[in-house]
GUPAPA-744701 format. One line per 5 residues: number of its first residue (from 1); their letters; for each residue x, y, z of N, C-alpha, C. Coordinates in nm, 2 decimals, padded with zeros to 4 digits, always signed. Each point is the difference from the previous one (the first is absolute). Layout:
REM residues N
NUM	A	X/Y/Z/X/Y/Z/X/Y/Z | ...
REM end
This chain:
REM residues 180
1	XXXXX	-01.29/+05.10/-05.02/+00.14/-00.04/+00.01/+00.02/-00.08/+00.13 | -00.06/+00.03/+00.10/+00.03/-00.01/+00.15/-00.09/-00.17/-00.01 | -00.11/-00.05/-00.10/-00.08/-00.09/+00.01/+00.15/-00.12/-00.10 | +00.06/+00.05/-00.12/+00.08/-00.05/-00.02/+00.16/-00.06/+00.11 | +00.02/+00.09/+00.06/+00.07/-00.01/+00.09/-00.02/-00.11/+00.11
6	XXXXX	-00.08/+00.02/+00.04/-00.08/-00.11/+00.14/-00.01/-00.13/-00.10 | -00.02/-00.01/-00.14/-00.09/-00.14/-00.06/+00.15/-00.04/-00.03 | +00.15/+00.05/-00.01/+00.11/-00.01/-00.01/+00.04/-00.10/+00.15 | -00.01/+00.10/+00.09/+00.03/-00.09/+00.13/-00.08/-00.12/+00.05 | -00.09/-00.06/-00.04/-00.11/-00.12/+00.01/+00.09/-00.07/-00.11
11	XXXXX	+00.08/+00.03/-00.08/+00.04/-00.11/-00.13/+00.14/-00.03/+00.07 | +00.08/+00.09/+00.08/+00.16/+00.02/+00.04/-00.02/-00.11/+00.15 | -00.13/+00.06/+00.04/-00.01/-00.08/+00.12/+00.00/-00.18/-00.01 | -00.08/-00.03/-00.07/-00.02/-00.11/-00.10/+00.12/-00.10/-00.03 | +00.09/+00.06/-00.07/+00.14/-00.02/-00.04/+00.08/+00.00/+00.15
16	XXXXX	+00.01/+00.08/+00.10/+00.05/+00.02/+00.11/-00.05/-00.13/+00.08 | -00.11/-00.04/-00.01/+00.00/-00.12/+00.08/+00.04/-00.12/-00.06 | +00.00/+00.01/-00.13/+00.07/-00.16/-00.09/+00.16/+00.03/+00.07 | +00.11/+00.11/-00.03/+00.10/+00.01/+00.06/+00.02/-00.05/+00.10 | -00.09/+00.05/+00.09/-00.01/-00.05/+00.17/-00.03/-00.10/-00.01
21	XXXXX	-00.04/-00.12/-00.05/-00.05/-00.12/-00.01/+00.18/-00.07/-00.01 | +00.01/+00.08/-00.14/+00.14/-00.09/-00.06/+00.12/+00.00/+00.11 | +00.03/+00.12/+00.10/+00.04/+00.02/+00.08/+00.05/-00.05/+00.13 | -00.18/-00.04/+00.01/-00.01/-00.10/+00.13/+00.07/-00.10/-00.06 | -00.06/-00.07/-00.12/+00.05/-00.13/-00.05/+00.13/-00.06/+00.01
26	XXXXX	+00.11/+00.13/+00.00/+00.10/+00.02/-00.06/+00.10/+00.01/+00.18 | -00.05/+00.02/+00.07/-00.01/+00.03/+00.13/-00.01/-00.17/+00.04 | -00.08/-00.07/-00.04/-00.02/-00.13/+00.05/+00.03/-00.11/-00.05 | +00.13/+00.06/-00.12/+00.08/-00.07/-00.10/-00.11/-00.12/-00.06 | -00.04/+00.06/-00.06/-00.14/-00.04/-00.07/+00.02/+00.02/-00.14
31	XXXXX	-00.04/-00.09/-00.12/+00.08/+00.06/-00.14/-00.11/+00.13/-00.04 | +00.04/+00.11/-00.08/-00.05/+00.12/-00.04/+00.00/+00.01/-00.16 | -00.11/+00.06/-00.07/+00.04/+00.02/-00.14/+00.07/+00.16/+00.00 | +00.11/-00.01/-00.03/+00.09/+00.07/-00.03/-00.05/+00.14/-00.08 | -00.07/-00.09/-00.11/-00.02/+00.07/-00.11/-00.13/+00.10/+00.04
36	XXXXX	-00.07/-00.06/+00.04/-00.14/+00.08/+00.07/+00.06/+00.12/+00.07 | +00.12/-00.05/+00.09/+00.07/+00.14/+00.10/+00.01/+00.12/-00.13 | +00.06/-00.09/-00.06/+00.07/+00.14/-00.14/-00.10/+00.03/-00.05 | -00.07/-00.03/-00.07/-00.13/+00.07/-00.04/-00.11/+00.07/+00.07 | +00.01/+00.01/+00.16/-00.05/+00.10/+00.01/+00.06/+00.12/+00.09
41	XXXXX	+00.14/-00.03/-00.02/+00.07/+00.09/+00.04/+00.06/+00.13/-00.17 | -00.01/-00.11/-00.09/-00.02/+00.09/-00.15/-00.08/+00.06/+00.00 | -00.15/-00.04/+00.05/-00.14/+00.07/-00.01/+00.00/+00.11/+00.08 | +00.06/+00.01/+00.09/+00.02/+00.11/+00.14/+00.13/+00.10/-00.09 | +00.08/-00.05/-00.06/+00.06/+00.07/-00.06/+00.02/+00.09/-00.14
46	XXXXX	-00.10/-00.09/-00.04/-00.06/+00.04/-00.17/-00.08/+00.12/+00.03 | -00.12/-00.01/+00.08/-00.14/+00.06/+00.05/+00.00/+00.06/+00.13 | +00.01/-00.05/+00.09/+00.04/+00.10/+00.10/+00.08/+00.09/-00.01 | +00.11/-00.04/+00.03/+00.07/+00.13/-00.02/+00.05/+00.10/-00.15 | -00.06/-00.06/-00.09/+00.03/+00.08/-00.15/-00.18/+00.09/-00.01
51	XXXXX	-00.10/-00.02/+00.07/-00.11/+00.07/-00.03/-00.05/+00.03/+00.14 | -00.06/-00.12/+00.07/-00.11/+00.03/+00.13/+00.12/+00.10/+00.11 | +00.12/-00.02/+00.01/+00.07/+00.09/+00.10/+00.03/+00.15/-00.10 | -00.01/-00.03/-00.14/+00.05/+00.15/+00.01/-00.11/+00.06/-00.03 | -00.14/-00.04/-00.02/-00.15/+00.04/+00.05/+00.00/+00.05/+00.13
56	XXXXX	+00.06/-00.03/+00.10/+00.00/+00.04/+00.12/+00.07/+00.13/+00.06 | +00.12/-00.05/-00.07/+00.10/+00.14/-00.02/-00.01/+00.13/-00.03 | -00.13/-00.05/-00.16/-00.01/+00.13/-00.04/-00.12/+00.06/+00.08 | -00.12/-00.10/+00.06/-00.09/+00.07/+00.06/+00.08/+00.06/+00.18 | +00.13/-00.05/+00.02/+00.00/+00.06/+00.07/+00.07/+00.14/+00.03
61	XXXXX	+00.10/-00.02/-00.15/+00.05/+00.16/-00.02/-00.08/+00.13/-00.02 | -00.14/-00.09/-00.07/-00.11/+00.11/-00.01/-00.01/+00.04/+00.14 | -00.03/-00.07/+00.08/-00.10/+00.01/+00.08/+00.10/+00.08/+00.15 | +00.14/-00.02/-00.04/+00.08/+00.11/+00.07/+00.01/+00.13/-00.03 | +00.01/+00.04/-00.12/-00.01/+00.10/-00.04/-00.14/+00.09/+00.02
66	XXXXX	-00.11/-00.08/+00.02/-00.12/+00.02/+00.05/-00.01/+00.04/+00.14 | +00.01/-00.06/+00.08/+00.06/-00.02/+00.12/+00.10/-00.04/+00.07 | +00.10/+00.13/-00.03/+00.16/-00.08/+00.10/-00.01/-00.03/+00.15 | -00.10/+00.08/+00.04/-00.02/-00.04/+00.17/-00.07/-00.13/+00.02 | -00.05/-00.07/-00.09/-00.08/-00.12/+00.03/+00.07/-00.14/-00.06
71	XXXXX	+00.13/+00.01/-00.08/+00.06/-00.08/+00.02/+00.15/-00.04/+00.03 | +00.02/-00.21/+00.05/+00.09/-00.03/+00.04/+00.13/+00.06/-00.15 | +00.11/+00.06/+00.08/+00.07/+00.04/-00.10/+00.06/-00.13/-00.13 | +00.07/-00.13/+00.03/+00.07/-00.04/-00.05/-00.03/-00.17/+00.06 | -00.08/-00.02/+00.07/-00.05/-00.09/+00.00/-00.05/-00.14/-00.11
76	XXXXX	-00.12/+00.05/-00.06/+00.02/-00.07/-00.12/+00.08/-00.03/-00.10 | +00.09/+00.08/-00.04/+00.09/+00.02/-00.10/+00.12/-00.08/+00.08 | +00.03/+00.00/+00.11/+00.12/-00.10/+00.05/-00.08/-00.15/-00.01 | -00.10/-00.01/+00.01/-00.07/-00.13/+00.07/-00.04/-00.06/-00.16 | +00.01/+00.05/-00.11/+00.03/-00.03/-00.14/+00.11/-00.04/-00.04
81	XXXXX	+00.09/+00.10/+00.02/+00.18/-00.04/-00.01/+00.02/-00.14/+00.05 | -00.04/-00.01/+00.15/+00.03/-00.10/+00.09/-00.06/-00.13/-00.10 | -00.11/-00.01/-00.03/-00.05/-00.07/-00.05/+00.03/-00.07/-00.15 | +00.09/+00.09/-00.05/+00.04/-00.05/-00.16/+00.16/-00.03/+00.07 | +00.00/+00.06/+00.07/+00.14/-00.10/+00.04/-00.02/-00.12/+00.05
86	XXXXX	-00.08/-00.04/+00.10/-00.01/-00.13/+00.05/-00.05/-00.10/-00.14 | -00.07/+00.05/-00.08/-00.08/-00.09/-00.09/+00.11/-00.02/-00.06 | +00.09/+00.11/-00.10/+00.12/-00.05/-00.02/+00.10/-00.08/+00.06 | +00.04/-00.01/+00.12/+00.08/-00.10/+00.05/-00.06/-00.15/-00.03 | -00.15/-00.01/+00.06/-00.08/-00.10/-00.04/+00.00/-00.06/-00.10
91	XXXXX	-00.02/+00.07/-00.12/+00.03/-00.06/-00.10/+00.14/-00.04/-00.08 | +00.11/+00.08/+00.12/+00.13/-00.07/-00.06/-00.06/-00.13/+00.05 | -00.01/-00.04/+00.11/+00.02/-00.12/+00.06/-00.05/-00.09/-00.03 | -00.13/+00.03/-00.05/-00.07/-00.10/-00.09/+00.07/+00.00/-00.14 | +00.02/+00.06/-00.03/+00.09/-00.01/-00.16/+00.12/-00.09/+00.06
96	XXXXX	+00.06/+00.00/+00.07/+00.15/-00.12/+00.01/-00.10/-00.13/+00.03 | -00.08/-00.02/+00.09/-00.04/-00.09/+00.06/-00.12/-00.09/-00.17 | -00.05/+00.07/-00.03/-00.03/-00.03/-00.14/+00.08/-00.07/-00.13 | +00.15/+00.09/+00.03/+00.08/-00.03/-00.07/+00.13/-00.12/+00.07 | -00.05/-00.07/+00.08/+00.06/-00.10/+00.13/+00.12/+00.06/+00.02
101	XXXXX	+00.00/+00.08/+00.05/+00.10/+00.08/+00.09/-00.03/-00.04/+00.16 | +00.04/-00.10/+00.08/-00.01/-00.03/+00.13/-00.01/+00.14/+00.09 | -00.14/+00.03/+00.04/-00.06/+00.08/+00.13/-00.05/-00.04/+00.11 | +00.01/+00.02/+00.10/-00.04/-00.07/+00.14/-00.16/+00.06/-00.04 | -00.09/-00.10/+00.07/-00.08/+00.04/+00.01/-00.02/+00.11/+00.11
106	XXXXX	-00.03/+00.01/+00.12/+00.04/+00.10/+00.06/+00.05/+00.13/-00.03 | +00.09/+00.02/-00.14/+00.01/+00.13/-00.02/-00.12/+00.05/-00.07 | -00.03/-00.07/-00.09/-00.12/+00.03/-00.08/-00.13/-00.02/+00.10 | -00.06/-00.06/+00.08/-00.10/+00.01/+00.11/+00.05/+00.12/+00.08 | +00.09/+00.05/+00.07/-00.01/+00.12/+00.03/+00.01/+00.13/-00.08
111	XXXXX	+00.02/-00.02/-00.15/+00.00/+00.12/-00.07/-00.18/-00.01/-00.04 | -00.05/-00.16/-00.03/-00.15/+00.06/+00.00/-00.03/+00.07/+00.09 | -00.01/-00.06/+00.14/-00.08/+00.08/+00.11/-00.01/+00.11/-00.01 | +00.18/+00.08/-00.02/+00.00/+00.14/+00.03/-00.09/+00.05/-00.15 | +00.01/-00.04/-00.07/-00.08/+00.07/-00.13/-00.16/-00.01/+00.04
116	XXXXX	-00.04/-00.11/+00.02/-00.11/+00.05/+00.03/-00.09/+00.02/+00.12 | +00.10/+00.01/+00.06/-00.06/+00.09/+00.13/+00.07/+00.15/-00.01 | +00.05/+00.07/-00.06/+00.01/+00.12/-00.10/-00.07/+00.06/-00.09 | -00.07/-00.14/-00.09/-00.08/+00.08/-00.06/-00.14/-00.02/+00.07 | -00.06/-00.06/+00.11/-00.05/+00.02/+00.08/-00.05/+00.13/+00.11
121	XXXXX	+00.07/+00.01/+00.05/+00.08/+00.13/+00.06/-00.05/+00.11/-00.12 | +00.02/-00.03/-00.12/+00.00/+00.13/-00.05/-00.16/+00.02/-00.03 | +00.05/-00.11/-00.05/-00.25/+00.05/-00.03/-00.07/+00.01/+00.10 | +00.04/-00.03/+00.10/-00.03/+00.02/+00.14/-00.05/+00.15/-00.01 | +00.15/+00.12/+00.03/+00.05/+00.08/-00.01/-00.08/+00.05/-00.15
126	XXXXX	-00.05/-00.02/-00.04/-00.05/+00.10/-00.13/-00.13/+00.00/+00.02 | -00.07/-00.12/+00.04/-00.15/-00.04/+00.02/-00.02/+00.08/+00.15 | +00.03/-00.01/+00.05/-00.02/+00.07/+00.13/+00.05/+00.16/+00.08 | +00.13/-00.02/-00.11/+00.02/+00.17/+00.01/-00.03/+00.10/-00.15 | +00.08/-00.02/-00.06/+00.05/+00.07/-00.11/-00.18/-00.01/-00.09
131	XXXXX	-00.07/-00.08/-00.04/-00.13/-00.03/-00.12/-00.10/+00.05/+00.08 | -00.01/-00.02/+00.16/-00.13/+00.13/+00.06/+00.02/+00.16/-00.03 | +00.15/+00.06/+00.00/+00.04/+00.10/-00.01/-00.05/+00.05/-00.12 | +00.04/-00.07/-00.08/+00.00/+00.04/-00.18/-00.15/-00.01/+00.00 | -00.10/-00.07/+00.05/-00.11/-00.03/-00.04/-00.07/+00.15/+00.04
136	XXXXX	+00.01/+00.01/+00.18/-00.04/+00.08/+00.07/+00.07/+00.19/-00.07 | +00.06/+00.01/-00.06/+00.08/+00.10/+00.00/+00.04/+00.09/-00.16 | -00.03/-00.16/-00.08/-00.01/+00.05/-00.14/-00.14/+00.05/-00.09 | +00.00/+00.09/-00.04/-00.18/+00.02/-00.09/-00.01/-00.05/-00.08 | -00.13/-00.05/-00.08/-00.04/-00.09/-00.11/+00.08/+00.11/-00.13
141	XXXXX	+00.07/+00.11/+00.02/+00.06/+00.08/-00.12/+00.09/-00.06/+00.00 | +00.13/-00.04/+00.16/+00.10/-00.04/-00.01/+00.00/-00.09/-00.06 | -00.05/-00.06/+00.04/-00.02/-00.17/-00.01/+00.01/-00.01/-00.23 | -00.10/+00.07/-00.02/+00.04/+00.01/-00.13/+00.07/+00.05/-00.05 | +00.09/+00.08/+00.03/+00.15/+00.04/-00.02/+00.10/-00.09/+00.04
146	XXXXX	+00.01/-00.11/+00.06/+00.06/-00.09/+00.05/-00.02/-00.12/-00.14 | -00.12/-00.04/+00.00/-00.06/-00.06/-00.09/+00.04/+00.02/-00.16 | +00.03/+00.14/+00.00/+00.04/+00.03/-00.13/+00.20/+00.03/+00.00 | +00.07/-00.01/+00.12/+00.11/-00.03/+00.00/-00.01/-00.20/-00.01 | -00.04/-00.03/+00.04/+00.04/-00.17/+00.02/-00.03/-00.04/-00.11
151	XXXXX	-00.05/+00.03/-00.11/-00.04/-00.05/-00.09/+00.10/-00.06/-00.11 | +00.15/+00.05/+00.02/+00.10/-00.06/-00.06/+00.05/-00.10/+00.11 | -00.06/+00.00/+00.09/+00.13/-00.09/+00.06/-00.13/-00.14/+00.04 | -00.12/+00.00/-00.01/-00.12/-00.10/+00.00/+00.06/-00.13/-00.11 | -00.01/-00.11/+00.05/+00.04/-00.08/-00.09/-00.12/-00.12/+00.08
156	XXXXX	-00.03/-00.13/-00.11/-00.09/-00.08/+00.05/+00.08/-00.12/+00.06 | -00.04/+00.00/+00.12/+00.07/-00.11/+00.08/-00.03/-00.12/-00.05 | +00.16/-00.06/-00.03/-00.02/-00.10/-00.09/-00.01/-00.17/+00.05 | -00.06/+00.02/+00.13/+00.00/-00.13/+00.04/-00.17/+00.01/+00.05 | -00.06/+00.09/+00.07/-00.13/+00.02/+00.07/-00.07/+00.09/-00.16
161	XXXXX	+00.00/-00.10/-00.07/-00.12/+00.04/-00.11/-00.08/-00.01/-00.07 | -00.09/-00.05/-00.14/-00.04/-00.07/-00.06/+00.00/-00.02/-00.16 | +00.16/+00.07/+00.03/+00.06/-00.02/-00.15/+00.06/-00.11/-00.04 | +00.02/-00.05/-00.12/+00.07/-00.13/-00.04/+00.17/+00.02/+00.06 | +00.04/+00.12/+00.02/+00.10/-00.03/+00.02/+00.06/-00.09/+00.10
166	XXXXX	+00.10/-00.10/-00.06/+00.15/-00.08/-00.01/+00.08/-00.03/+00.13 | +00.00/+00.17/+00.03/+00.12/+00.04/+00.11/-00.06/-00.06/+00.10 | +00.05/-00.05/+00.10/-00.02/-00.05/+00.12/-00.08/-00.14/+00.00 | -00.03/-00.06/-00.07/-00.06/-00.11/-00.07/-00.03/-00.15/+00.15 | +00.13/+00.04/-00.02/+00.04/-00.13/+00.14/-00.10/+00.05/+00.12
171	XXXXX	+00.05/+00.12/+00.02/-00.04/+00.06/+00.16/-00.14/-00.03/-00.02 | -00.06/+00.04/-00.13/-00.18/+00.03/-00.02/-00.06/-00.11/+00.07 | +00.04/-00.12/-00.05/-00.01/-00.16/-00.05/+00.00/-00.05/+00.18 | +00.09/+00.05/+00.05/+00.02/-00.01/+00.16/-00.12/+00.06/+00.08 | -00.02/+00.14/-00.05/-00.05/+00.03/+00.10/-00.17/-00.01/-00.02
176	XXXXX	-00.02/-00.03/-00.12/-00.14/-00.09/-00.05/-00.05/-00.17/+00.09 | +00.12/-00.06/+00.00/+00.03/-00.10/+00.08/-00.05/+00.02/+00.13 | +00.08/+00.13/+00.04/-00.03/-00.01/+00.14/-00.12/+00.03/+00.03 | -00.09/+00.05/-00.07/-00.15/+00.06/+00.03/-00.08/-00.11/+00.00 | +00.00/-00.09/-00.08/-00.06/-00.19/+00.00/-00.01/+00.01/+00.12
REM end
């Protein structure tokens, strides 16, 4: 689970620097595809937070109840919240600005930054505190008791995969590009 998790943050990180690219761009009144912003802020929203964070969640409610003295109380779970809120605002903003609704650039360049230096921050914060803990502290039993809780909420990320699927089509096609 913990090897799915990490191969989750190498795909978020990925996307986090196309953001940051668009950001800068957007920063140096530079023209931006719009639509790329939205689609992978859908992707962050579709998959991140509807599977890989409540993968997280659940390994870390286990892993309180396992150990209440070894973990941060409410840390993750705010730093989730935080996060479907910012993505949500984001995506209002891209939704008007899509829909030519006049946005300063500037508002939208400072709502990228803070998003993804947030979700920065947070993988940070999970890769460094929270995933040694769970690794170091949970047993190969747990771990399959975890494994057999996630099993409903496991869904295949639908942009990092090698299915025919559709969804994200644009973003694929981009970020194939960018590997050239």
């Amino acid at each position: 689970m913990l090897a799915r998790l990490h191969n989750d943050h190498k795909h978020i990180a990925i996307l986090l620097k196309i953001l940051q690219n668009k950001q800068q761009r957007l920063e140096s009144a530079e023209p931006v595809n719009f639509n790329l912003i939205r689609d992978i802020v859908e992707y962050m929203q579709s998959y991140a937070e509807h599977s890989h964070h409540p993968l997280e969640d659940l390994i870390d409610d286990y892993f309180k109840q396992c150990h209440p003295e070894g973990a941060p109380v409410t840390q993750l779970t705010d730093e989730h919240h935080l996060l479907i809120d910012t993505s949500t605002q984001l995506m209002s903003l891209i939704n008007l600005i899509l829909s030519d609704v006049p946005v300063a650039n500037a508002q939208l360049s400072e709502l990228l930054r803070d998003y993804v230096a947030l979700q920065k921050k947070h993988m940070i914060f999970e890769e460094t505190t929270l995933f040694p803990k769970w690794q170091a502290m949970l047993s190969l039993e747990d771990w399959q008791k975890i494994n057999d809780q996630c099993q409903e909420r496991l869904i295949t990320d639908p942009l990092f995969n090698d299915d025919d699927n559709l969804l994200f089509e644009e973003l694929r096609e981009y970020l194939q590009k960018a590997e050239d």
